[in-house]
Every structure is written in C-alpha cells, then in structure tokens.
N, C-alpha and C positions, 0 to 999 in steps of 0.2 A: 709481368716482369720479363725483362730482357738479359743475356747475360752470355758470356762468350767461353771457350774455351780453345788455348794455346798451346798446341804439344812444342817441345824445344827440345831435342837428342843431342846434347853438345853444339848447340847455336846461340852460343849468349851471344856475340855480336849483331845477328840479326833480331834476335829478339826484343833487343833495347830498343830497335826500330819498330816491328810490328805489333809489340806490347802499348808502346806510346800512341800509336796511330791510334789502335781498337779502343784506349782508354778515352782518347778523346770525344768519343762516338757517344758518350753516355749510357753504356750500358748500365742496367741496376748489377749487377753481380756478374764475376772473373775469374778466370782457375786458368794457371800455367800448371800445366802435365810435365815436371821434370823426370824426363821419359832416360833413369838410370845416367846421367848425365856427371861429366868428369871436369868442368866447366865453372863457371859461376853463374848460371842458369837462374836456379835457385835464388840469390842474392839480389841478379836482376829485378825477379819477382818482386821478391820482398821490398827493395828501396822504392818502389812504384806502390806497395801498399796491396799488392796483389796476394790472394791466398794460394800456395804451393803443395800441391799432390807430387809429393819425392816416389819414385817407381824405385825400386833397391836396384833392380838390373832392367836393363833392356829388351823392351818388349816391340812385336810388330805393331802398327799402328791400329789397327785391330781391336787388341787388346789395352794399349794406350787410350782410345780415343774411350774407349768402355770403360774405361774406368773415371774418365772425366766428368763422363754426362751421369754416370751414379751419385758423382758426389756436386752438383750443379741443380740444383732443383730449381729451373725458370721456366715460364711457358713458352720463351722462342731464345733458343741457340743460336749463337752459330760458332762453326766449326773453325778456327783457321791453323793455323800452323804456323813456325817462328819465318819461315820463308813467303810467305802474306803481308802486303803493308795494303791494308782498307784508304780508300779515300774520304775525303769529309764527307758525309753524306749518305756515307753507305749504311748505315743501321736503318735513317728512316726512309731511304727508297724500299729497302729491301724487305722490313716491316711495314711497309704499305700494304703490301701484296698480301699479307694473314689478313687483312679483313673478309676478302672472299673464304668463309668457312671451310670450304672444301680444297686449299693449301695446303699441301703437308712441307714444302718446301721450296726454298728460291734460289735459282739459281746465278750468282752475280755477274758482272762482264770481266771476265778475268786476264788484264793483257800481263803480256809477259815483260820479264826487268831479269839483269843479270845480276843484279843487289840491290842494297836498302836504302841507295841514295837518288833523288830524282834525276841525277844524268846518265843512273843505270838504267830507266826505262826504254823501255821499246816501242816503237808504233807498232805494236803487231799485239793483235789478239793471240792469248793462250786458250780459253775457250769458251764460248758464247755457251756454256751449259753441254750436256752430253743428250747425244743419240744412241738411238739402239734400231740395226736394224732387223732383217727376216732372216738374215744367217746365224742371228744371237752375237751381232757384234757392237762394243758398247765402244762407241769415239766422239772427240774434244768439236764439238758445233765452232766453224770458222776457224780451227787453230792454223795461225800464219797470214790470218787476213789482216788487210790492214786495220789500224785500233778504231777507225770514224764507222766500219762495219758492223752490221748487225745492231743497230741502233733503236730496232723497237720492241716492246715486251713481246715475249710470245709463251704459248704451254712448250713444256719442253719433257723429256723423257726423265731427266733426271740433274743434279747440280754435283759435278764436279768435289771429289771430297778434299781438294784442297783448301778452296772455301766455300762454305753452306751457310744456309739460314736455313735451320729447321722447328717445325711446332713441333711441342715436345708430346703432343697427344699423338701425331703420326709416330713417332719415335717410338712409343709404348705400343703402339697395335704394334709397329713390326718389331718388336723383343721377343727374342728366342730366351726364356730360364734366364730374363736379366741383361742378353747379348743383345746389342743395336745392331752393330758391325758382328759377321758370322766370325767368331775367331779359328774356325778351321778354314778358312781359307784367307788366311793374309797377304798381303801384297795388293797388285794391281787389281782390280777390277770390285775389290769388295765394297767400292762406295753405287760401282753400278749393281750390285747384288741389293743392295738395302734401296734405291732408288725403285729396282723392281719389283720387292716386296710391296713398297711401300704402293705403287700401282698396283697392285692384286689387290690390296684394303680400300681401293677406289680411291685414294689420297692423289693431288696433281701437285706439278711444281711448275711453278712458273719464271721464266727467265725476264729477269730485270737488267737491262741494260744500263740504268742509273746508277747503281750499285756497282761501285768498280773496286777492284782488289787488284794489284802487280802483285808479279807468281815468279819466284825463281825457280823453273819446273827442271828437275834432272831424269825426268823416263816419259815423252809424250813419243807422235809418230814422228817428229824431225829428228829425236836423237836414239827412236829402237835401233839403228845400225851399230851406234856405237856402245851398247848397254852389256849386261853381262849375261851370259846366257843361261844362270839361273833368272836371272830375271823374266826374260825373255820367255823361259819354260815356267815358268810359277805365271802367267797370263794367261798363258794358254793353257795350263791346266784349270784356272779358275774359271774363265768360260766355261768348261765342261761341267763343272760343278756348281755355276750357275743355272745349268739347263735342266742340270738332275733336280732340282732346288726348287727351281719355281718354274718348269715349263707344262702346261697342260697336255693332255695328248689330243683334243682337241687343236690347241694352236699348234701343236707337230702334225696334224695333219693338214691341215690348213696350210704350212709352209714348207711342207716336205722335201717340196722340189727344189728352192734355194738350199735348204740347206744341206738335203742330201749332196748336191753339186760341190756345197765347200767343204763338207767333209774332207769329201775324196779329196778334193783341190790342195786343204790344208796337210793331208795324210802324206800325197806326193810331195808338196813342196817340205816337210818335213825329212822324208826321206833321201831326196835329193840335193837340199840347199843347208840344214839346220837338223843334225843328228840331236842337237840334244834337245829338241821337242818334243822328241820320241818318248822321254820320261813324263813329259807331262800326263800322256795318258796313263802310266800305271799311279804317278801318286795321285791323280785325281779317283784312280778305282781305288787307292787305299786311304781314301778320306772320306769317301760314301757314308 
C-alpha cells in the first residue's frame, strides 16, 4: 500500500493545488496534517474526500510530520507539504525504485516554482536529492541548475524533506520512542538527520530523476542571505547536534582534518560576520 502525507500551516490556497496533484497519483491512502491552521485548510481536505489530522496549535514540522506517519499505516510514504505540486507520474517512478530491497528512500527531482500554477514554474532545479560532506555539511544536489540537469538515477545521501518517498520499514528502524523526525532538534537540517540515521541501519536512497515535484522553497543557499537569523542559528546549531547524534569516533578520526579546519573556519566567521551564531553553540549543548 501507498499513501501520502500533507502538512498545510495556513496554505489552503496552495493546498487545493498540491492536494489535487498527489490525489491524482493513485495512492491507496491520504492524511492532510492541519498543522493548528486559522484557514480553511481543513475544509479543503475534506471536499477532496481526504482524512484530516486537526493539530490544536502549531507545531514545528518535526513534530507535525510525527504525527502524520503515526496515524498513516502504508508501506511507502511519501512526504510532501502544501507547497509541493507532484507531477503525473511521480508515484510510480518513484515507487519503482522499492523493488531494490535495500531502499529506504527516494529522492525526487525537485525544480523550483514561485506558486501553484504552471507559469509559476522555473527552469531551475531546487534539488537533485541532498549531499553530505566530510565537514558534516548536509546541501541541495544541483540547487540552481538548469531543470534538463541531473537527468539520471543515482544513490544519493539522502531526499530532501520537502518531498520524499519513504518505506515505512526504514522509518521504523530509525524511530527514536515512536519519533521519525528527532523533535529536539526542529528546523533545518532534521530531514538530513533521519536521512543519516537511516544510513547507519544500512538503508540507501536513491535519487529518481523521473519523479518531479515544483517546490516553493523559502530557506535554501540562494535566499540564506535574506533569512532570519534565528533561522540561520537553529542550522547551525542542528549540525552540531547532528554530529553528537550519529557521528562515530572512528569517522571523526578519519576526517579530522576537514573538519577540524571548518570548525575554526566556522567559529571565526561567526565571530566576525554573524554574532548571532554564536548561540547556536550553547543551545545545541542545552539540547544534548
């Protein structure tokens, strides 16, 4: 069984768009997350026939998305959000890829659109799936490349948590007490934290190029300049608490020397360009 899950935070306009898309995909089973929404989110839902998880207040996505996949029992997810419009097609490229056993997830071709009508899209990839490299930094494969880019499947480190296709078997090896997504560390980076988990458990994800989703993304590397500076500092503290989380001291010795260098790198440009990253380091030691 296949079956999808839509968080909406006050997007019912988008949502009528990316609800409609993903319904046409034939999944067996649907759940919109009305994530504490003041809208008619909900209503949406419902006129499309869809079943509605009402959140009382506002939660990070974290804890939203955690609550989805508890009440969703399929064997392949996926993830989208009301700012995700799927193309035809994208369930069964995407669902090809679980026949290889040892899938825990796929990553789609995600270009970017500035809304939910097809003259808002863009010829520009948002992200061919996510990298990680040896400083422990997790970033968007191809974000800004042209959209005809990056056109053949490949393994990839991890899918992007705007839109994912996950088997709900990897999901369950990496649950923390019930948690997919860690919900002490929300914000940016927690969909590369479960993507790394879920390599620790030996699970791969493979990047499907067939599989296309438009992304109206509001925090990638084109627009960190203009973003807010808790934003900004909730990244950088989750990297660190990614690395306490799932780094071996084996692989820290192994890469000592990258990362030692951006340490420092990152401590001065901190110092110097971006004082309030300075907090990142203590709330990530008061989240340990």
């Amino acid at each position: 069984m296949t079956g999808f899950v839509i968080l909406s935070s006050d997007e019912a306009p988008l949502l009528e768009h990316s609800l409609a898309a993903a319904l046409a995909e034939g999944f067996s089973d649907a759940l919109v997350i009305d994530n504490g929404s003041r809208d008619n989110t909900g209503d949406v839902a419902r006129r499309a026939g869809v079943r509605v998880l009402r959140l009382e207040r506002r939660v990070p996505y974290t804890e939203a998305m955690n609550a989805g996949l508890r009440a969703l029992d399929v064997d392949v997810v996926a993830l989208l959000q009301a700012d995700t419009f799927v193309m035809p097609g994208y369930l069964a490229a995407g669902a090809a890829a679980f026949t290889d056993p040892a899938v825990g997830s796929v990553a789609p071709k995600l270009l970017r659109a500035l809304g939910p009508a097809p003259r808002d899209r863009l010829a520009l990839i948002d992200a061919a799936a996510m990298t990680f490299d040896r400083r422990r930094k997790n970033s968007l494969v191809g974000h800004g490349a042209p959209a005809e880019a990056f056109s053949v499947a490949a393994e990839a480190f991890g899918a992007d948590g705007a839109a994912a296709l996950w088997r709900r078997a990897a999901l369950e090896d990496c649950a923390v007490d019930g948690a997919y997504f860690d919900e002490n560390m929300p914000g940016w980076g927690c969909d590369a934290d479960l993507a790394w988990r879920a390599q620790l458990f030996g699970w791969r994800c493979r990047y499907e190029p067939t599989a296309v989703v438009h992304h109206i993304r509001t925090y990638s590397p084109t627009t960190r300049a203009t973003s807010t500076p808790e934003d900004r500092r909730t990244q950088f503290r989750n990297r660190l608490l990614m690395m306490a989380k799932n780094d071996s001291r084996s692989d820290v010795r192994r890469d000592f020397g990258p990362l030692l260098l951006y340490e420092i790198a990152a401590l001065g440009y901190a110092i110097l360009r971006e004082h309030e990253l300075l907090g990142g380091y203590r709330e990530a030691l008061s989240r340990l």
